[in-house]
SESETOR-596719 format. One record per residue (C-alpha): residue number from 1; residue in one letter; z, y negated, x. Coordinates in steps of 0.05 Angstrom, whole numbers. Example, Ala and Ser with C-alpha at 12.3 -4.5 7.8 and 13.67 -1.06 7.14 Angstrom:
<node><n>1</n><res>A</res><up>156</up><north>90</north><east>246</east></node>
<node><n>2</n><res>S</res><up>143</up><north>21</north><east>273</east></node>
end
This chain:
<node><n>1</n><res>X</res><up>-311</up><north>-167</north><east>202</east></node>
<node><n>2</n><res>X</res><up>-289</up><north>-230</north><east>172</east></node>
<node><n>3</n><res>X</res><up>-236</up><north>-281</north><east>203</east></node>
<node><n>4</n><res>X</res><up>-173</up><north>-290</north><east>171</east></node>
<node><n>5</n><res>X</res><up>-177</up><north>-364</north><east>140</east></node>
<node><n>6</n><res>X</res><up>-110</up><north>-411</north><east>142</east></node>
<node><n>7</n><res>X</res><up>-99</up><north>-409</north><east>61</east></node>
<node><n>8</n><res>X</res><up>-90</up><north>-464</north><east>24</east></node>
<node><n>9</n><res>X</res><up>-19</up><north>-496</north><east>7</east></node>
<node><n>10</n><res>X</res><up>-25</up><north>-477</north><east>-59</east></node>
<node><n>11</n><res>X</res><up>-41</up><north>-399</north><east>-40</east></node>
<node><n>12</n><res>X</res><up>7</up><north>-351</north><east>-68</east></node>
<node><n>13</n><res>X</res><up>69</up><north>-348</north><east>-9</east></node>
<node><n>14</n><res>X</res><up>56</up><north>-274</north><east>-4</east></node>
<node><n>15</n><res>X</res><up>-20</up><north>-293</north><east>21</east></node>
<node><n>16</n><res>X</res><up>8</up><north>-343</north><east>67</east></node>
<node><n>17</n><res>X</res><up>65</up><north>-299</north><east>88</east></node>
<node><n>18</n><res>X</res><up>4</up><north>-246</north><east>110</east></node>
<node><n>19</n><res>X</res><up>-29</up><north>-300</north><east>144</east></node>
<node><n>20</n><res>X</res><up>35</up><north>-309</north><east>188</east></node>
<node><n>21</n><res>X</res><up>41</up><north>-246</north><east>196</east></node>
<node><n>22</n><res>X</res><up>-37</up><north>-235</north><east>229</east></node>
<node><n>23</n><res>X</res><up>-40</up><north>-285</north><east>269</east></node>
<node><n>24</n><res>X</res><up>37</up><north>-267</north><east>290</east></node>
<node><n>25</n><res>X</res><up>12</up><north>-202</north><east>311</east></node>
<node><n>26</n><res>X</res><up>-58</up><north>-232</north><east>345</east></node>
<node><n>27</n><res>X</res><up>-30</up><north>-286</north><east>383</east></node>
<node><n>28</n><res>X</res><up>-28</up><north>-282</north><east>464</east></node>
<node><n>29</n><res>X</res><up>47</up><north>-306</north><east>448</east></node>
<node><n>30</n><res>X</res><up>60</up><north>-259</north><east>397</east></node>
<node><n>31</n><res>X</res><up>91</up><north>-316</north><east>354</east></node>
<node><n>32</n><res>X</res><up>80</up><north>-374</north><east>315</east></node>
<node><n>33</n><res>X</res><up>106</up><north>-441</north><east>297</east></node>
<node><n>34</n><res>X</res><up>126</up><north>-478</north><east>239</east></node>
<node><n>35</n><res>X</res><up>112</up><north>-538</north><east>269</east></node>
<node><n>36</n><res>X</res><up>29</up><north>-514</north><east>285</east></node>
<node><n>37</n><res>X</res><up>28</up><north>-479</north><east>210</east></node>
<node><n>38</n><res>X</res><up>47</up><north>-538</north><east>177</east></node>
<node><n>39</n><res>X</res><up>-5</up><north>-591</north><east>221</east></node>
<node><n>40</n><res>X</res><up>-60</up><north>-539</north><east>211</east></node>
<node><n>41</n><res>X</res><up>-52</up><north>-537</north><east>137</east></node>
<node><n>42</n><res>X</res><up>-51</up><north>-617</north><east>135</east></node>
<node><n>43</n><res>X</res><up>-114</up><north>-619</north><east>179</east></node>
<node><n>44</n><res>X</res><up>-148</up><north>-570</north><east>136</east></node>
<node><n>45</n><res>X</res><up>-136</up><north>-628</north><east>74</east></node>
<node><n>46</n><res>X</res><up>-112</up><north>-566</north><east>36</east></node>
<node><n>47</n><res>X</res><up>-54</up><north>-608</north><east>10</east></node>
<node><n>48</n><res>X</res><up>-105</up><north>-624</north><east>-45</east></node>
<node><n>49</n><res>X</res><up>-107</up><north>-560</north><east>-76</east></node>
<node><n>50</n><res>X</res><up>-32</up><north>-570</north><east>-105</east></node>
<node><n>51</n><res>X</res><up>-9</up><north>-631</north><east>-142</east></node>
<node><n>52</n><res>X</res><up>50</up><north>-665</north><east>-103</east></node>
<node><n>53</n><res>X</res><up>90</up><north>-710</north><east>-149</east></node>
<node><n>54</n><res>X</res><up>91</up><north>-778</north><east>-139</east></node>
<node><n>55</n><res>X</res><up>173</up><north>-779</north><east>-118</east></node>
<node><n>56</n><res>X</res><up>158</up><north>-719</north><east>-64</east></node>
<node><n>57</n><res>X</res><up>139</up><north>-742</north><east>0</east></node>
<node><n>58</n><res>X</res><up>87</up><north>-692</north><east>42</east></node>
<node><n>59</n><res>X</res><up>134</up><north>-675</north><east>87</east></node>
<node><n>60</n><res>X</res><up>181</up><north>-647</north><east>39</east></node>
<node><n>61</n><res>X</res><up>135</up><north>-613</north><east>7</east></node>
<node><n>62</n><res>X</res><up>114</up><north>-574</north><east>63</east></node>
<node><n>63</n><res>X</res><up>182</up><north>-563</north><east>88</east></node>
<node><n>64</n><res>X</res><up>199</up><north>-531</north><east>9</east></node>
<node><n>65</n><res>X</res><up>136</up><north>-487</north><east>30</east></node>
<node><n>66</n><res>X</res><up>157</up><north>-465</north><east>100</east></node>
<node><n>67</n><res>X</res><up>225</up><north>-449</north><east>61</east></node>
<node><n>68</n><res>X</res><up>190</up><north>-409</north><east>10</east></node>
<node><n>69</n><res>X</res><up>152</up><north>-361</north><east>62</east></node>
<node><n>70</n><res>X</res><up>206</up><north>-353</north><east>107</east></node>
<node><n>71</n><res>X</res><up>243</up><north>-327</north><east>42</east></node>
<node><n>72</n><res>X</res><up>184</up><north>-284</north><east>27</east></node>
<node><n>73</n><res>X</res><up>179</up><north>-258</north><east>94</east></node>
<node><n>74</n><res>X</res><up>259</up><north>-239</north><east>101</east></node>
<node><n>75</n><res>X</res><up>256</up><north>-200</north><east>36</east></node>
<node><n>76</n><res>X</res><up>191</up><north>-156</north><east>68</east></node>
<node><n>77</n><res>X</res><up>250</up><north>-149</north><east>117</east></node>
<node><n>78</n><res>X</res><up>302</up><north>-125</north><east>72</east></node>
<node><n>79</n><res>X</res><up>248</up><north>-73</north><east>36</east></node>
<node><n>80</n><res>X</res><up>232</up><north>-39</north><east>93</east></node>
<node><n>81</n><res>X</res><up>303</up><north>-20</north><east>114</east></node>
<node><n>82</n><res>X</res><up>337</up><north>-88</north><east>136</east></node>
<node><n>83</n><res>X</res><up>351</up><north>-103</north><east>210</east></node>
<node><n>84</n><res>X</res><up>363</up><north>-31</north><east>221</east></node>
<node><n>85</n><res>X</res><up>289</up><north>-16</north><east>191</east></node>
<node><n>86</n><res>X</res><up>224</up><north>-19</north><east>215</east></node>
<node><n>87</n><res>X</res><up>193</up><north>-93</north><east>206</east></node>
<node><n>88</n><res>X</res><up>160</up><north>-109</north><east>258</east></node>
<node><n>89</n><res>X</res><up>170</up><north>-188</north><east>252</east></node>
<node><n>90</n><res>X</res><up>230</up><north>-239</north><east>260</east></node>
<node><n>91</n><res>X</res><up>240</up><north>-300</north><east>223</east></node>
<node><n>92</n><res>X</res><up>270</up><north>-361</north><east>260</east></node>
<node><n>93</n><res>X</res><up>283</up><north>-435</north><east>257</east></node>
<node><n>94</n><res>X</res><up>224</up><north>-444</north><east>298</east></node>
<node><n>95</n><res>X</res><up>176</up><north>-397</north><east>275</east></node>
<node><n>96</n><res>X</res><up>150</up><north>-321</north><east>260</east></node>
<node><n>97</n><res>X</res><up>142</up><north>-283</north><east>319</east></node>
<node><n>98</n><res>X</res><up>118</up><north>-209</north><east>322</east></node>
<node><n>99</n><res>X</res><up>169</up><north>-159</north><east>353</east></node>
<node><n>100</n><res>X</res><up>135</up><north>-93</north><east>361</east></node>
<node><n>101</n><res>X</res><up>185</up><north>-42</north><east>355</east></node>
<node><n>102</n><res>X</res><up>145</up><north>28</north><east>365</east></node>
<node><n>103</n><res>X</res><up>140</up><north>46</north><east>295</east></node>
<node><n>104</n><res>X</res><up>109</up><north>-6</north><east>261</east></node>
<node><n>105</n><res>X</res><up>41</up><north>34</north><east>267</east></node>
<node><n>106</n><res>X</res><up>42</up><north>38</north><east>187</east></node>
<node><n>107</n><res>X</res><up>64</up><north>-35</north><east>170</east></node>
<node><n>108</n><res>X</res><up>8</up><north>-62</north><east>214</east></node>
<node><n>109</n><res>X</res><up>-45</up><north>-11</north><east>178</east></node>
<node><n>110</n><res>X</res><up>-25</up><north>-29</north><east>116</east></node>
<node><n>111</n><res>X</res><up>-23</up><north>-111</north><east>141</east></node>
<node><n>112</n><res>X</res><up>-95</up><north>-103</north><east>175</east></node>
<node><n>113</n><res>X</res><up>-125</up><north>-52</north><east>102</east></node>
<node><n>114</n><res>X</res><up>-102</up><north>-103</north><east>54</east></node>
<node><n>115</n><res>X</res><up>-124</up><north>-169</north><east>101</east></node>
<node><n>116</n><res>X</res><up>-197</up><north>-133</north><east>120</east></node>
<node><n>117</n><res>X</res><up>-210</up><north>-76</north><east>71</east></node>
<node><n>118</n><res>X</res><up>-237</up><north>-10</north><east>77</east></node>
<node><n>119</n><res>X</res><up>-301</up><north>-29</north><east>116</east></node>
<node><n>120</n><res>X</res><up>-270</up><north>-67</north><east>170</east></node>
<node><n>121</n><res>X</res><up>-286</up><north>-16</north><east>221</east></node>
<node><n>122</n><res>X</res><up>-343</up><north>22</north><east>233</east></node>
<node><n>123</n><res>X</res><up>-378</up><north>69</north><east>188</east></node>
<node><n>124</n><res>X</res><up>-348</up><north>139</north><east>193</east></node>
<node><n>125</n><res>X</res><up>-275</up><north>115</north><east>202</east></node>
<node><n>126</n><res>X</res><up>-254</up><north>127</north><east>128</east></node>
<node><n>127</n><res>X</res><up>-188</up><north>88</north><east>126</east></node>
<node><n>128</n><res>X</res><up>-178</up><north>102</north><east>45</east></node>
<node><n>129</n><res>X</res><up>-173</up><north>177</north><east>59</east></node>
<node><n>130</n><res>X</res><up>-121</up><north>160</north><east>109</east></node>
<node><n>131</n><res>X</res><up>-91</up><north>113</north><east>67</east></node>
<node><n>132</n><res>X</res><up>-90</up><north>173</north><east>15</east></node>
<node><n>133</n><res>X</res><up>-60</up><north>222</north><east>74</east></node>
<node><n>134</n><res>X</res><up>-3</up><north>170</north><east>85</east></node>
<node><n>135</n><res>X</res><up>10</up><north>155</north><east>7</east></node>
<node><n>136</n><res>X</res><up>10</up><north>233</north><east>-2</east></node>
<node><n>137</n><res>X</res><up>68</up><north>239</north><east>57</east></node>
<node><n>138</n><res>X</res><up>107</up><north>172</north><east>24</east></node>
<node><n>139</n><res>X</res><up>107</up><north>213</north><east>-38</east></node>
<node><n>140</n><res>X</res><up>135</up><north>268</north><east>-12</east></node>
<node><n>141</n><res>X</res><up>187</up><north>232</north><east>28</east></node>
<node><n>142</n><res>X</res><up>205</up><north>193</north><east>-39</east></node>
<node><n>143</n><res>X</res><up>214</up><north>263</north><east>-74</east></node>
<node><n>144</n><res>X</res><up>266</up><north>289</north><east>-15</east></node>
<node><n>145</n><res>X</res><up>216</up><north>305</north><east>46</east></node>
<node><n>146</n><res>X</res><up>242</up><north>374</north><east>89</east></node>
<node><n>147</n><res>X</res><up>278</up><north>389</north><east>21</east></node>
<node><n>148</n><res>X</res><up>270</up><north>457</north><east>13</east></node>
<node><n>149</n><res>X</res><up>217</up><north>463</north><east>-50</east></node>
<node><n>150</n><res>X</res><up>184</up><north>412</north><east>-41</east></node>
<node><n>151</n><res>X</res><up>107</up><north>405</north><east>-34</east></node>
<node><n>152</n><res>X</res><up>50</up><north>357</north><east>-41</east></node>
<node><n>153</n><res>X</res><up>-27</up><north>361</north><east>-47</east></node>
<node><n>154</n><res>X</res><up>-85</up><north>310</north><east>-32</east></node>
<node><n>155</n><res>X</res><up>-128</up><north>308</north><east>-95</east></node>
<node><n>156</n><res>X</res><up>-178</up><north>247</north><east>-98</east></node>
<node><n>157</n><res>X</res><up>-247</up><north>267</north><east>-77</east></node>
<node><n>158</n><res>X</res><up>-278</up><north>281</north><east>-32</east></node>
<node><n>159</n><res>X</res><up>-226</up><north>330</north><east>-24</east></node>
<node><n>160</n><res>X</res><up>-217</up><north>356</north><east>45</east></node>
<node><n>161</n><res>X</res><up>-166</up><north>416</north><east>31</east></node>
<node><n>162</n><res>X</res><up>-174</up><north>436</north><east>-40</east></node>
<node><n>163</n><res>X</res><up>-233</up><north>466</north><east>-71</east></node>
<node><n>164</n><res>X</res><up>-302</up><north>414</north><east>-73</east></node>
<node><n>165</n><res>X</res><up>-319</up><north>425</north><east>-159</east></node>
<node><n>166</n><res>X</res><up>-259</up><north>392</north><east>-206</east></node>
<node><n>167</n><res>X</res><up>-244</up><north>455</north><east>-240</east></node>
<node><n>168</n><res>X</res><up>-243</up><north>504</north><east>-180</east></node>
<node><n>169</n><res>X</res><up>-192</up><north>450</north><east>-161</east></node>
<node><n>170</n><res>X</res><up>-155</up><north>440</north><east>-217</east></node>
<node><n>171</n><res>X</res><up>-141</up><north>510</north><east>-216</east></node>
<node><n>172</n><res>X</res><up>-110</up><north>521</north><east>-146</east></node>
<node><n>173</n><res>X</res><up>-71</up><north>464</north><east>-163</east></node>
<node><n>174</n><res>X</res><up>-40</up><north>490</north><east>-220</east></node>
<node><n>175</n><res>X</res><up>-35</up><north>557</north><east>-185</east></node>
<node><n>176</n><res>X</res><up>8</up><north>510</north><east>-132</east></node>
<node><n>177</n><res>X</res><up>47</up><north>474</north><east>-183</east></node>
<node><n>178</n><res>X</res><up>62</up><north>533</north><east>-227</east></node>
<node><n>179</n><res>X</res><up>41</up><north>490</north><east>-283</east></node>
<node><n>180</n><res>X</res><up>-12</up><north>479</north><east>-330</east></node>
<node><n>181</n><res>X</res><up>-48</up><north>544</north><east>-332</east></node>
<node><n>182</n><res>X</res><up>-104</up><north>526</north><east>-296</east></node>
<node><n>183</n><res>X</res><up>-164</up><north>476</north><east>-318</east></node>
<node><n>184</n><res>X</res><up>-185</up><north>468</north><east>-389</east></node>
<node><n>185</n><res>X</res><up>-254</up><north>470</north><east>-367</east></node>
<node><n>186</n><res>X</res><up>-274</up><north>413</north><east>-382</east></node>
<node><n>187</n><res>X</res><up>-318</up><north>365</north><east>-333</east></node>
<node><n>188</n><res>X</res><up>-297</up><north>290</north><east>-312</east></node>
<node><n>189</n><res>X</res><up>-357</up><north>239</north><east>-303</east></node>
<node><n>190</n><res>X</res><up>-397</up><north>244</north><east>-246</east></node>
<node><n>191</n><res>X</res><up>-369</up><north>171</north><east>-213</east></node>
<node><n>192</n><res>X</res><up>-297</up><north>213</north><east>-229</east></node>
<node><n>193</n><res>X</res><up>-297</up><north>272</north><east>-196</east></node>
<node><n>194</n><res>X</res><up>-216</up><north>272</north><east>-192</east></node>
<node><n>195</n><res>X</res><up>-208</up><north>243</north><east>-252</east></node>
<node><n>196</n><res>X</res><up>-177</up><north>180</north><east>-231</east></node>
<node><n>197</n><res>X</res><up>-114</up><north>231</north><east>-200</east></node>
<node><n>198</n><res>X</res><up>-102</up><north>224</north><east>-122</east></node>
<node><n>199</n><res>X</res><up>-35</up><north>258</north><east>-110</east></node>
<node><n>200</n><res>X</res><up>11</up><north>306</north><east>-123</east></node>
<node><n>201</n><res>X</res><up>83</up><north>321</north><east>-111</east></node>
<node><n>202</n><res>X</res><up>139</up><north>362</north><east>-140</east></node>
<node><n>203</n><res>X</res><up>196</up><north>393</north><east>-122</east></node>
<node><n>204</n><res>X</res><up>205</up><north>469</north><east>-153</east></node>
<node><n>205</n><res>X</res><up>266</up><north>513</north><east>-160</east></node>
<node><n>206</n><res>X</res><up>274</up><north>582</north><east>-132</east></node>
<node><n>207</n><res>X</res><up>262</up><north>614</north><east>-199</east></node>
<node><n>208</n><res>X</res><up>188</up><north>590</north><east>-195</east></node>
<node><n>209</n><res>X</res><up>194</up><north>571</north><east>-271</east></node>
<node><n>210</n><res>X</res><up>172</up><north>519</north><east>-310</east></node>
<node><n>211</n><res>X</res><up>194</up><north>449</north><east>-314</east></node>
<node><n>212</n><res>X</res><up>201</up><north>405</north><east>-239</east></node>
<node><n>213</n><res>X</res><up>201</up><north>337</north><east>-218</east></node>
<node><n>214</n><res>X</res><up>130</up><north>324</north><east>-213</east></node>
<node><n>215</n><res>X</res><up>91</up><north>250</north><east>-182</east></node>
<node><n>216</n><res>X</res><up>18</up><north>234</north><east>-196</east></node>
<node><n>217</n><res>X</res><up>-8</up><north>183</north><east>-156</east></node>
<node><n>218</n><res>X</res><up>-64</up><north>139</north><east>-150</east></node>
<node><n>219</n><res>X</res><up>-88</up><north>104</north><east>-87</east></node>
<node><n>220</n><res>X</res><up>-126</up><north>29</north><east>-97</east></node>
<node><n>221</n><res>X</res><up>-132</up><north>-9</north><east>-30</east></node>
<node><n>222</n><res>X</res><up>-179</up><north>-57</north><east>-66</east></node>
<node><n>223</n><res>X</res><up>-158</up><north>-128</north><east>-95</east></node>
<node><n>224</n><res>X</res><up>-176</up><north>-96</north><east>-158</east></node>
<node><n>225</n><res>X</res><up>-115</up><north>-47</north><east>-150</east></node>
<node><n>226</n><res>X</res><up>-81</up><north>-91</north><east>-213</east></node>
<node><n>227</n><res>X</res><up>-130</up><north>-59</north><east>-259</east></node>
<node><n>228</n><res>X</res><up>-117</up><north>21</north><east>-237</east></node>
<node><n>229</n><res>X</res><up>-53</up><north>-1</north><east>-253</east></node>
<node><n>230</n><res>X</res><up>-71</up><north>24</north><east>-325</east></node>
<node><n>231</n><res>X</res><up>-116</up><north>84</north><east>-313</east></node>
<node><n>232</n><res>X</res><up>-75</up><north>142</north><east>-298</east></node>
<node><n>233</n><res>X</res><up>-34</up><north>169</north><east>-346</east></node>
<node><n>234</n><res>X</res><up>-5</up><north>242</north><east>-328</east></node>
<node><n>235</n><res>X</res><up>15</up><north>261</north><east>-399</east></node>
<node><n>236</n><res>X</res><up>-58</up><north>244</north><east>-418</east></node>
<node><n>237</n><res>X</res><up>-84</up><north>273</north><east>-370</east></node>
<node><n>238</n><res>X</res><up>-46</up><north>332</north><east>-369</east></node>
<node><n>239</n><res>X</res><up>-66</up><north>352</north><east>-439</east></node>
<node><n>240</n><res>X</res><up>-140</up><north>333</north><east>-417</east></node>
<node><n>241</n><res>X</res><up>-161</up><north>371</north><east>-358</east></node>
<node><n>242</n><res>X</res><up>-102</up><north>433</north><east>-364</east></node>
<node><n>243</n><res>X</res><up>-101</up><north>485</north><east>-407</east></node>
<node><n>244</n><res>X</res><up>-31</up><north>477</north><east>-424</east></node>
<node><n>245</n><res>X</res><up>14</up><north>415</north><east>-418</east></node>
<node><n>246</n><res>X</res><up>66</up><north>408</north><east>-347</east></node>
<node><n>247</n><res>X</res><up>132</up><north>438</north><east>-371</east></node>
<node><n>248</n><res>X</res><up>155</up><north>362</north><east>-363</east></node>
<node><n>249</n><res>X</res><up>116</up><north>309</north><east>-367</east></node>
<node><n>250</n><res>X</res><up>94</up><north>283</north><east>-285</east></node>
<node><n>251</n><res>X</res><up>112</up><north>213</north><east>-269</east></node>
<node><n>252</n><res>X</res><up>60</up><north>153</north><east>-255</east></node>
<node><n>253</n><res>X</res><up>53</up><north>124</north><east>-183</east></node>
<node><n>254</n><res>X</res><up>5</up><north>71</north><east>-151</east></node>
<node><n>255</n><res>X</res><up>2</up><north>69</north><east>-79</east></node>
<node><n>256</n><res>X</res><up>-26</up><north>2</north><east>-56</east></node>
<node><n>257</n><res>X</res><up>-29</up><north>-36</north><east>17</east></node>
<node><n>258</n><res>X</res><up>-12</up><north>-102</north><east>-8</east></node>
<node><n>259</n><res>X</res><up>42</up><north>-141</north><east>-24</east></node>
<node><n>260</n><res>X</res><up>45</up><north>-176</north><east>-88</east></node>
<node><n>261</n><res>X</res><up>95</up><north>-219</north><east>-116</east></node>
<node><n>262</n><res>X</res><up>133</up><north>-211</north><east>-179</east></node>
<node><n>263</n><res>X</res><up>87</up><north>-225</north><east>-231</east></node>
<node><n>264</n><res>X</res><up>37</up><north>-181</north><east>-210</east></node>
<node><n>265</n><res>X</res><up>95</up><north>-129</north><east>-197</east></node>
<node><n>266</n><res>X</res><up>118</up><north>-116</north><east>-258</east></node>
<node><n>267</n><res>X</res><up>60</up><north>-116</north><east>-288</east></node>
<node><n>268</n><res>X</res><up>37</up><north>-56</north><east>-243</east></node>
<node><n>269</n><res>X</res><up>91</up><north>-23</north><east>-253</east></node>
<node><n>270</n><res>X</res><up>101</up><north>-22</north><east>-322</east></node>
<node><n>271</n><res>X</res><up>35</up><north>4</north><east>-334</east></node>
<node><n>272</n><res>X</res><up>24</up><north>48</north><east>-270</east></node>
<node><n>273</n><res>X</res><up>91</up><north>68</north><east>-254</east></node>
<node><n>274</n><res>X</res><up>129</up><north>79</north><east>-200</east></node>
<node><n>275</n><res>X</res><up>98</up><north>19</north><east>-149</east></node>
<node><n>276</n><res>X</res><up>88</up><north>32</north><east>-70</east></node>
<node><n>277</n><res>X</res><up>66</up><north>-29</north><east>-38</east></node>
<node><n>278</n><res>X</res><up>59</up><north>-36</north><east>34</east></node>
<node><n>279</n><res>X</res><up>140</up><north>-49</north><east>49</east></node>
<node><n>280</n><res>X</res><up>155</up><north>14</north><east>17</east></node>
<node><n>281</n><res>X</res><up>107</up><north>57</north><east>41</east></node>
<node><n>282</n><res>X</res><up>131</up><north>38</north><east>112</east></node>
<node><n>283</n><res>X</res><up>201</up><north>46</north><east>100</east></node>
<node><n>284</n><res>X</res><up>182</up><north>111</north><east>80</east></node>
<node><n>285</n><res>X</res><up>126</up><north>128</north><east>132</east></node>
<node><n>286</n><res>X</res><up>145</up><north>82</north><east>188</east></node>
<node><n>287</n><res>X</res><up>103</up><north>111</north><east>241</east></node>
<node><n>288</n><res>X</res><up>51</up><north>173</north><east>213</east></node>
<node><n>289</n><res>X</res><up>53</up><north>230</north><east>269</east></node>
<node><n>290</n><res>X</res><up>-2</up><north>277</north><east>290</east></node>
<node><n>291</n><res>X</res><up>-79</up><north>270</north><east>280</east></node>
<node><n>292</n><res>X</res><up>-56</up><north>220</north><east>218</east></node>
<node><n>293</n><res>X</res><up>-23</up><north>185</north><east>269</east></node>
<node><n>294</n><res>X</res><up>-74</up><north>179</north><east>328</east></node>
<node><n>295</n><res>X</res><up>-132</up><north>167</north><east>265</east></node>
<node><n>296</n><res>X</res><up>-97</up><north>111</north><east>242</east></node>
<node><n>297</n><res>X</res><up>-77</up><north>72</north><east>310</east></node>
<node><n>298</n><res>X</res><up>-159</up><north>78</north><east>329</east></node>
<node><n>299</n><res>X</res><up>-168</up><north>50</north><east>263</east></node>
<node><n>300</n><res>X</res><up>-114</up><north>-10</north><east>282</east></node>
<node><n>301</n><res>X</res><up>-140</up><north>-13</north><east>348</east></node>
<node><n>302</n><res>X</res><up>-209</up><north>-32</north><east>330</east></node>
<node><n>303</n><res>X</res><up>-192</up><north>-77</north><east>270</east></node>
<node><n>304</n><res>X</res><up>-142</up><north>-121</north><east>320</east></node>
<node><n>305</n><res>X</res><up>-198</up><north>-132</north><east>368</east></node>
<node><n>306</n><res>X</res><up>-236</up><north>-166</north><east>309</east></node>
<node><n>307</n><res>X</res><up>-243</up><north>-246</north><east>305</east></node>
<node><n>308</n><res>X</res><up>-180</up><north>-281</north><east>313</east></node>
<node><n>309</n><res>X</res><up>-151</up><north>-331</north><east>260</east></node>
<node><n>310</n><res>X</res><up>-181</up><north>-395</north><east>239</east></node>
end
């Protein structure tokens, strides 16, 4: 597993806020200063990868940084329910220090995914379907959770509850959703055997008609998740693969482990839809219960035992 490299001082804040955040969590002193971030970013020379103007001294350009993060890191605060919510970190004067408050199990899952990567445990562990398990109970949380009428399904292949072949599938869904009439019949590509769909969730009505509240959602823990961003389209995709069209058009969702900044944001979701990144999947799902839950802390176990921060 790789180490977690100090970035440079012209990284993106969120990538330094992550940083922070890691070695934060991985320190013997669960905390760390401004003071050391700022001398081990001048001893790496990675002042050179940003321009300082002539009329800006070093210092003050690192203190404008420091500023910067520690605004970064107090918003990832505020999006995952403010003091009362479930960040597991606290921003000070002096520092960044990690405050584990018992259900912080998804934050630091999401943290350790988007840092490391699918592979950074050993073969067999398959965090991206857990990552797909979690996204699946975010959605459903988004849509009302308990609510009476509403349900959810895991889609993305391999699937584990659903039938194996698209169309066998595709028709149990529908059978679920009350929509669609079942699959058209048609066949994805072999490299798509879900047809780019990951999740469901709706919310039906007593009457069992047509026409809910329905979320498609796709899962990317990659750092290519920017370009998924335009592959899913329900309507599409609706008229594709089912014999008949939802009785309202589902709404887009990506489901990501990352945190990107605003740029990036609305990019995603103009094109993909509604946007879960890691804060609000773990406002949502603070701390996954069950065999989710005890899957996921083995995964988080191992991946914090890795190599420590350079």
């Amino acid at each position: 597993m790789k180490a977690v490299v100090l970035p440079n001082i012209g990284d993106p804040r969120e990538v330094q806020a992550d940083w922070l955040e890691w070695s934060a969590l991985t320190e013997s002193q669960s905390f760390v200063s401004w003071t050391s971030y700022q001398a081990g970013l001048t001893q790496a020379g990675s002042d050179d990868a940003l321009e300082t103007p002539p009329e800006q001294q070093e210092d003050d350009l690192l203190e404008d940084i420091v500023n910067e993060i520690g605004h970064e890191l107090r918003l990832r605060m505020i999006a995952c329910g403010g003091k009362v919510g479930f960040y597991p970190y606290e921003t000070t004067h002096e520092g960044v220090a990690y405050s584990g408050n018992g259900k912080d199990l998804t934050y630091r899952f999401l943290l350790l995914l988007s840092l490391f990567g699918k592979d950074a445990a050993p073969h067999g562990s398959h965090p991206e379907r857990l990552f797909e398990d979690l996204c699946s109970i975010a959605l459903h949380e988004y849509l009302g959770g308990v609510t009476i009428g509403l349900d959810r399904a895991v889609f993305g292949f391999p699937r584990r509850v659903l039938p194996k072949h698209f169309p066998n599938a595709l028709d149990d869904l529908c059978t679920k959703l009350g929509e669609g009439n079942g699959s058209s019949g048609r066949k994805p590509a072999e490299d798509q055997k879900d047809a780019k769909l990951d999740l469901v969730a709706w919310r039906s009505f007593p009457d069992g008609r047509r026409g809910k509240l329905i979320g498609f959602g796709q899962c990317a823990t990659g750092d290519d998740w920017t370009d998924k961003a335009f592959e899913l389209q329900p309507k599409k995709w609706c008229e594709l693969w089912m014999k008949d069209s939802a009785g309202v058009d589902p709404f887009a969702s990506l489901f990501i482990p990352h945190r990107p900044g605003e740029e990036r944001w609305l990019i995603a979701a103009h094109y993909g839809g509604v946007l879960f990144d890691r804060c609000r999947i773990a406002w949502l799902v603070p701390k996954p219960q069950g065999e989710l839950g005890k899957e996921i802390q083995d995964w988080v176990d191992h991946v914090e035992k890795g190599p420590k921060s350079q």
